[in-house]
GULUM-132071 format. One line per field, with one value per residue (C-alpha): residue in one letter; x, y, z. Coordinates in Angstrom, 3 decimals. Layout:
! residues N
residu	c(A	...)
x	c(X	...)
y	c(Y	...)
z	c(Z	...)
//
This chain:
! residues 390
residu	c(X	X	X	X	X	X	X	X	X	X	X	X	X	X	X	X	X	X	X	X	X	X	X	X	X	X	X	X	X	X	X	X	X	X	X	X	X	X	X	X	X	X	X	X	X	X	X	X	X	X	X	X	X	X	X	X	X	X	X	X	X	X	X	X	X	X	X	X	X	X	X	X	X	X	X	X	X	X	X	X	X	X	X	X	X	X	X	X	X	X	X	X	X	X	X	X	X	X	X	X	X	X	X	X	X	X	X	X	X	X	X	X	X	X	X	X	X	X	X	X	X	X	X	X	X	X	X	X	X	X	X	X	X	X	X	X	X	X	X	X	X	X	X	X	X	X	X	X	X	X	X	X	X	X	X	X	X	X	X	X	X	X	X	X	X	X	X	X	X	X	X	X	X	X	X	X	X	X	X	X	X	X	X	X	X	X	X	X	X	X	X	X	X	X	X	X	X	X	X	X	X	X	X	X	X	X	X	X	X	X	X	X	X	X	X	X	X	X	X	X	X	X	X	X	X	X	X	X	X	X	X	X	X	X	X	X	X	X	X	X	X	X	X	X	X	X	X	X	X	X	X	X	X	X	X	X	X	X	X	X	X	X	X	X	X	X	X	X	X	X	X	X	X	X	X	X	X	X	X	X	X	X	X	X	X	X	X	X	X	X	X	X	X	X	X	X	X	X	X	X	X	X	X	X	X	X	X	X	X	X	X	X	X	X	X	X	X	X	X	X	X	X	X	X	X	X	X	X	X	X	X	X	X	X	X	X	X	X	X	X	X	X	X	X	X	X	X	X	X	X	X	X	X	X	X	X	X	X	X	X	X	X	X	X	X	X	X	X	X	X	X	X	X	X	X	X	X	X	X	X	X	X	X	X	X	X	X	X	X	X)
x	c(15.618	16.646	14.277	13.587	14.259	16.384	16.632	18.737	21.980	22.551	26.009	27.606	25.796	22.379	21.695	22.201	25.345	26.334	24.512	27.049	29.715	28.464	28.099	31.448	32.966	31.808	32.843	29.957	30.144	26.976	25.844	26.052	28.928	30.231	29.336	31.985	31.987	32.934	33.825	34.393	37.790	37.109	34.588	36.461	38.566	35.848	34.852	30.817	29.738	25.680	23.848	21.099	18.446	16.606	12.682	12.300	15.180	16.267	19.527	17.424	15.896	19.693	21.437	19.265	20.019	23.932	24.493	23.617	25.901	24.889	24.912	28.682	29.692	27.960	29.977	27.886	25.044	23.620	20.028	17.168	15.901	12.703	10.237	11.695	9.250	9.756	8.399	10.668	13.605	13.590	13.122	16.779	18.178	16.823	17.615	20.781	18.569	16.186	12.579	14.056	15.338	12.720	9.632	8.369	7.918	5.799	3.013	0.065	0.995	-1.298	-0.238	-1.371	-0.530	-3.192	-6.253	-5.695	-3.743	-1.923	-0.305	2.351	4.967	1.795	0.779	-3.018	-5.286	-5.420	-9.332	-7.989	-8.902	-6.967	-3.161	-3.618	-1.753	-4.937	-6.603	-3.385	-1.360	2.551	5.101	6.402	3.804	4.878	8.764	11.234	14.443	17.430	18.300	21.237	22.533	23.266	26.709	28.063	31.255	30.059	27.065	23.679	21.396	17.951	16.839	12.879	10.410	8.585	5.033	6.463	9.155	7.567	5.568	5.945	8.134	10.436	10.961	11.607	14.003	15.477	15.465	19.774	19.426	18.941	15.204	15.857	12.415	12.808	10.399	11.774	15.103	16.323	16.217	17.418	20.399	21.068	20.298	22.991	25.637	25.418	25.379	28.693	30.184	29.994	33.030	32.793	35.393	32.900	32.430	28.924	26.571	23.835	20.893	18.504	15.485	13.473	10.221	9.333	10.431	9.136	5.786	5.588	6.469	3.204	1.651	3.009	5.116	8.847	9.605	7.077	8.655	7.307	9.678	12.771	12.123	12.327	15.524	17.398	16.425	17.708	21.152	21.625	21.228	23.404	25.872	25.574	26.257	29.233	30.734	29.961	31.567	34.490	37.318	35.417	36.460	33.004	32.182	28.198	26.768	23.267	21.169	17.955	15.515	14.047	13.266	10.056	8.316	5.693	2.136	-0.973	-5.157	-4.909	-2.017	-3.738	-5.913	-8.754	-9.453	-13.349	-12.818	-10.702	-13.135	-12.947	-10.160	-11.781	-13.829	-10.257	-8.349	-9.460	-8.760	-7.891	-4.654	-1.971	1.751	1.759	0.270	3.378	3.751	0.810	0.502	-2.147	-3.683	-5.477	-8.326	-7.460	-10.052	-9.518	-5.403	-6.419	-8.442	-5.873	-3.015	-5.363	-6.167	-2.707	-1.551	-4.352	-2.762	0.857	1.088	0.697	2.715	4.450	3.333	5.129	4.710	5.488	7.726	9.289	10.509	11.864	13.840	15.247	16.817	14.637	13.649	17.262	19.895	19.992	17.544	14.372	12.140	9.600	6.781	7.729	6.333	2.785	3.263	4.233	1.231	0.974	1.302	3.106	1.999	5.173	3.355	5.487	6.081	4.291	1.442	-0.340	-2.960	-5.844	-8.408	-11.287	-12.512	-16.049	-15.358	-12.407	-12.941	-13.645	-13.269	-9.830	-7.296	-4.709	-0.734	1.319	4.050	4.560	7.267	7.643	8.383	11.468	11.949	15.318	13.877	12.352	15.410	18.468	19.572	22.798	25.350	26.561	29.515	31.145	34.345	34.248)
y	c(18.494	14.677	12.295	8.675	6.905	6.650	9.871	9.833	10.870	13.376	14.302	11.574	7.878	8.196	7.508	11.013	10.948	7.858	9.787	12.639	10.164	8.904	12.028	12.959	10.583	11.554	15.123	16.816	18.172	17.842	20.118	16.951	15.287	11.920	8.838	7.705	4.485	5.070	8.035	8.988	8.211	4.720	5.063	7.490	4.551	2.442	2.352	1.062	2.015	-0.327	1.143	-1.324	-0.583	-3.502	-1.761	-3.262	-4.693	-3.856	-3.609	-6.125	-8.161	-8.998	-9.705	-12.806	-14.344	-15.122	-17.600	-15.025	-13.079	-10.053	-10.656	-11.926	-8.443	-6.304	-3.192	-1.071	0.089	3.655	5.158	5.637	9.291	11.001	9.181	6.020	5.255	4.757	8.303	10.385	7.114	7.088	10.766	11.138	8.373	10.202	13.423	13.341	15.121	13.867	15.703	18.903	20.208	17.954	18.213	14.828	13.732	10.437	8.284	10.469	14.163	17.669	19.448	23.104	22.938	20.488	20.953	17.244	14.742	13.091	9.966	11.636	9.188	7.160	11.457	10.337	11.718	9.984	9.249	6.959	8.096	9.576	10.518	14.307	15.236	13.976	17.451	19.764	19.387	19.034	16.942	20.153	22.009	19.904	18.884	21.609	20.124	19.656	16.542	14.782	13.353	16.834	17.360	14.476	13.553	10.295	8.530	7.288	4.816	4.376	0.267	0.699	-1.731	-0.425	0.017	3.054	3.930	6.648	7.722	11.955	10.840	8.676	11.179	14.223	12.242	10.270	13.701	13.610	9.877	7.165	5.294	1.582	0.131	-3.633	-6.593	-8.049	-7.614	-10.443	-8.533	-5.542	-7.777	-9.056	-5.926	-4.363	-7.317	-6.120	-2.463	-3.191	-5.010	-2.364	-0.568	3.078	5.804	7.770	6.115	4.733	5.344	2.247	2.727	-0.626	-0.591	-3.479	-3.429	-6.939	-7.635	-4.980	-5.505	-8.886	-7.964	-5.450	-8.611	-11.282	-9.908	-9.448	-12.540	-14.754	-17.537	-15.809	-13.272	-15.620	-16.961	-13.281	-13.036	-15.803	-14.977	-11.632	-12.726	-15.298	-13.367	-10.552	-12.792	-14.536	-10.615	-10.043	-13.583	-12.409	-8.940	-9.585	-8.070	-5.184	-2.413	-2.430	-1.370	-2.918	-0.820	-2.460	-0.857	-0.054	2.896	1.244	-1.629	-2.789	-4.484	-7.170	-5.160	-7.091	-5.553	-5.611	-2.296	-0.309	2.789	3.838	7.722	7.328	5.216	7.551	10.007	13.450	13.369	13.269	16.563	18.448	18.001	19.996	17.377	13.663	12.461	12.580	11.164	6.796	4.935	4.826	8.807	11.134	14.607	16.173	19.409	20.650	23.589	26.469	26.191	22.397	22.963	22.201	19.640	17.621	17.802	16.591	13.124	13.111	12.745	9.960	8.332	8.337	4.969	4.509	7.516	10.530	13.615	17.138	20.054	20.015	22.973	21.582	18.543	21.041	22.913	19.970	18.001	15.289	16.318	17.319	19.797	23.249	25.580	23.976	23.716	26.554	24.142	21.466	23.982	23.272	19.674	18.588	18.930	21.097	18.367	15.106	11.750	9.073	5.809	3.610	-0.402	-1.812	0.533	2.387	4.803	4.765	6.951	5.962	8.531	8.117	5.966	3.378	-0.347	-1.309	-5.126	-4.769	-6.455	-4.406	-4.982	-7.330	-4.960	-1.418	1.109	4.729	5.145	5.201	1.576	0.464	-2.124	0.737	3.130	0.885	-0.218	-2.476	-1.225	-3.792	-3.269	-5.617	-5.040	-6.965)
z	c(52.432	53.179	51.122	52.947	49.217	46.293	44.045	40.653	40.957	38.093	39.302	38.205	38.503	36.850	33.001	32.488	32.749	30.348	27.568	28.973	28.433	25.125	23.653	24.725	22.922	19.817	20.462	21.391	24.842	27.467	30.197	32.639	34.152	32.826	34.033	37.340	36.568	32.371	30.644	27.312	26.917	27.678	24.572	21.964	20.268	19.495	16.088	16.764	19.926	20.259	22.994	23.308	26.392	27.403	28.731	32.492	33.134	36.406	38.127	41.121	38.584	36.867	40.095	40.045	36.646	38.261	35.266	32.309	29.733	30.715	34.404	33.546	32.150	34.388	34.938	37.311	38.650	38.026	38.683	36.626	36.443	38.071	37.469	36.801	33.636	30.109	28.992	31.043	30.848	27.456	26.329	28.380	26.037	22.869	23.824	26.381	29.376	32.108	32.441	33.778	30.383	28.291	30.281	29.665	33.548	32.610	30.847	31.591	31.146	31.649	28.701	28.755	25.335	24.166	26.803	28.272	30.160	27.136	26.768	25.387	23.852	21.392	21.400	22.168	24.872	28.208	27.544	23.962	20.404	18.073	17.708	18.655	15.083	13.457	15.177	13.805	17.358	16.382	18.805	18.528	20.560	23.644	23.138	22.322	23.159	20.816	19.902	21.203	17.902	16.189	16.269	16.587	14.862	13.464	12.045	14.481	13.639	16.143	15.652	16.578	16.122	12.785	14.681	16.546	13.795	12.078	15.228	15.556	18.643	16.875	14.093	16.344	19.112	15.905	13.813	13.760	13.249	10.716	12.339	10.807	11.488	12.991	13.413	16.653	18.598	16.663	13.412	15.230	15.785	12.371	10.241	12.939	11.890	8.233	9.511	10.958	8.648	5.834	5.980	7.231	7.613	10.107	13.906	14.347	17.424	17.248	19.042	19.972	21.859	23.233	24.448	25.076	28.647	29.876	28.097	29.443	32.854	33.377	32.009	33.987	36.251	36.461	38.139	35.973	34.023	30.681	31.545	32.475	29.061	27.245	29.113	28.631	24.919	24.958	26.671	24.548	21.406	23.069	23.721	20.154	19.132	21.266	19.583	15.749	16.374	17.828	15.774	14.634	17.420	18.666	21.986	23.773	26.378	27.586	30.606	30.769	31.696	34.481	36.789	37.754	40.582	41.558	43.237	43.094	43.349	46.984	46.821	44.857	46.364	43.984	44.269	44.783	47.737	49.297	51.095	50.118	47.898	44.578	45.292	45.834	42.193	39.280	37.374	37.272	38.269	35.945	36.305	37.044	39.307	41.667	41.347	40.749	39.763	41.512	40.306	43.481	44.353	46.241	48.411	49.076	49.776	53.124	52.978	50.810	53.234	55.443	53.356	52.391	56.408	56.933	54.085	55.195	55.629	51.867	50.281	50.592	49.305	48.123	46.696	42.972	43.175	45.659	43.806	41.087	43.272	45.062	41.842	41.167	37.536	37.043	37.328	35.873	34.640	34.265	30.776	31.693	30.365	33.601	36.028	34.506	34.168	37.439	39.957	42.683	44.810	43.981	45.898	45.939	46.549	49.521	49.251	46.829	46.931	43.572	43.264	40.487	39.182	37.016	33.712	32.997	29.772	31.988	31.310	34.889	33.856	32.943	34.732	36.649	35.647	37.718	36.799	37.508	37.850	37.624	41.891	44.015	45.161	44.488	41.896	39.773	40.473	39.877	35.962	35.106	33.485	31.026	28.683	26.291	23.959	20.421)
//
């Protein structure tokens, strides 16, 4: 089936496939191809490789800063994976595979395992409370991939801000690696300088994540001066980086897991004032707001394609299995436990558009982000690719 949007492409230009050609590199082979646009040979003599992923920032969104660092070293595009959000983004980082082999297809998951939609990266039901270890549930019950990092022929480091560091997701994703709990990208920067400086006879995989621009860009929004200011803080300690490790054999790679884009209150649906539809699901959406999972009655089947064709101007919809057949989780054989997360019908929100559902205990006063991602626009699909050789 032809799709009328932008879908990863895991055969070869997706972030899949750098992790293929990352973990390459360092000997271990992966089930996906390389990256076109750098393999691992162009990797292997490097004595540091620093893989640092910048949260938001877009492949759209750094075609405008013309005058930055990173912008100046851009390499390539590549897309994001299905859906384009940091739960299913950043699991593929961690791990080396998109949602189809780790079954983590976004924020807001219905895990059969644990009797809820979780918010499964914090591990905390959908409704808030407690992390769901507190009531004996193991990150094991619902993530059963290996990790990436075992096997390699060299040493890995994950730089994490030390709020999430010893989260049960950081230590199962980081289980191969050393977690060095930061306080700020900054510090992530300087405890990397003395990292590298130490003399090793092993090659060294350095993994940095930062949250901040993307945080502010829900906030804000992407295009928001608070976020031009995050930025140009960002490149300039990058580039600041680049100029203190030069001589060292160290190879950057920055990207990103996703893009984002501007919606305001006036795109977003709400399920209750959509007529009919909220009698239909079983339960509440899962998924994002730009792609939801919907679990649907068999008795209302009917009824939903129904909505779902008044409502074409907004979104598409799909069967779930569909979707899994057709490549957008991945390639290969699917993780057995996707089938039950992905819905039995999947709504793909169009433009700008979002769709929200309210629990009983919502805050109805809060404020909706300015910032969302997760869909198939080609500012949410499209990351830089962003190399620099010190």
């Amino acid at each position: 089936m032809m799709y009328p949007f932008i879908l990863p492409d895991y055969k070869g230009n997706s972030i899949v496939n750098l992790m293929s050609s990352i973990s390459n590199s360092f000997g271990k082979k992966h089930k996906y191809k390389q990256l076109k646009s750098m393999n691992s040979k162009e990797l292997k003599d490097h004595k540091n490789i620093v893989f640092i992923v910048v949260d938001g920032m877009g492949y759209n969104y750094l075609i405008k800063q013309k005058h930055s660092f990173l912008y100046q070293n851009l390499k390539s595009k590549m897309t994001s994976c299905f859906l384009s959000t940091t739960a299913s983004a950043n699991t593929s980082f961690l791990v080396g595979y998109p949602a189809q082999q780790h079954a983590l297809t976004a924020w807001d998951v219905n895990l059969k395992e644990i009797g809820a939609i979780t918010t499964v990266l914090p591990f905390v039901p959908m409704y808030g409370g407690d992390p769901l270890e507190y009531s004996g549930f193991e990150i094991t019950d619902i993530l059963d991939i290996p990790r990436l990092h075992k096997g390699f022929k060299g040493k890995s480091y994950l730089f994490i801000d030390k709020i999430i560091a010893d989260s049960c997701f950081t230590t199962y994703v980081g289980g191969f690696m050393d977690i060095v709990p930061t306080s700020s990208y900054n510090n992530a920067f300087t405890k990397l300088k003395k990292f590298i400086k130490k003399r090793s006879t092993k090659r060294r995989y350095f993994h940095i994540y930062i949250d901040s621009l993307d945080s502010k860009a829900h906030r804000e929004g992407i295009f928001s001066k608070e976020v031009k200011e995050i930025f140009e803080d960002i490149d300039q300690k990058v580039k600041s980086l680049a100029k203190s490790l030069k001589g060292t054999n160290t190879k950057i790679i920055i990207t990103a897991d996703h893009g984002q884009l501007e919606s305001n209150p006036k795109n977003i649906l709400r399920v209750e004032n959509i007529k009919g539809l909220k009698e239909c699901l079983t339960i509440p959406l899962a998924g994002e707001e730009r792609v939801r999972d919907c679990f649907v009655r068999p008795s209302k089947v009917k009824q939903f394609e129904s909505i779902m064709k008044r409502l074409s101007k907004y979104c598409w919809c799909y069967k779930g299995e569909q979707l899994i057949k057709d490549n957008f989780y991945g390639l290969g054989k699917a993780n057995p436990k996707l089938y039950d997360r992905v819905g039995d019908y999947v709504v793909i929100m169009k433009d700008k558009y979002r769709l929200k559902d309210w629990l009983a205990n919502s805050d109805r006063t809060k404020k909706p982000f300015k910032g969302v991602h997760g869909g198939v626009s080609s500012d949410e699909m499209y990351v830089p690719l962003i190399t620099v050789d010190c």
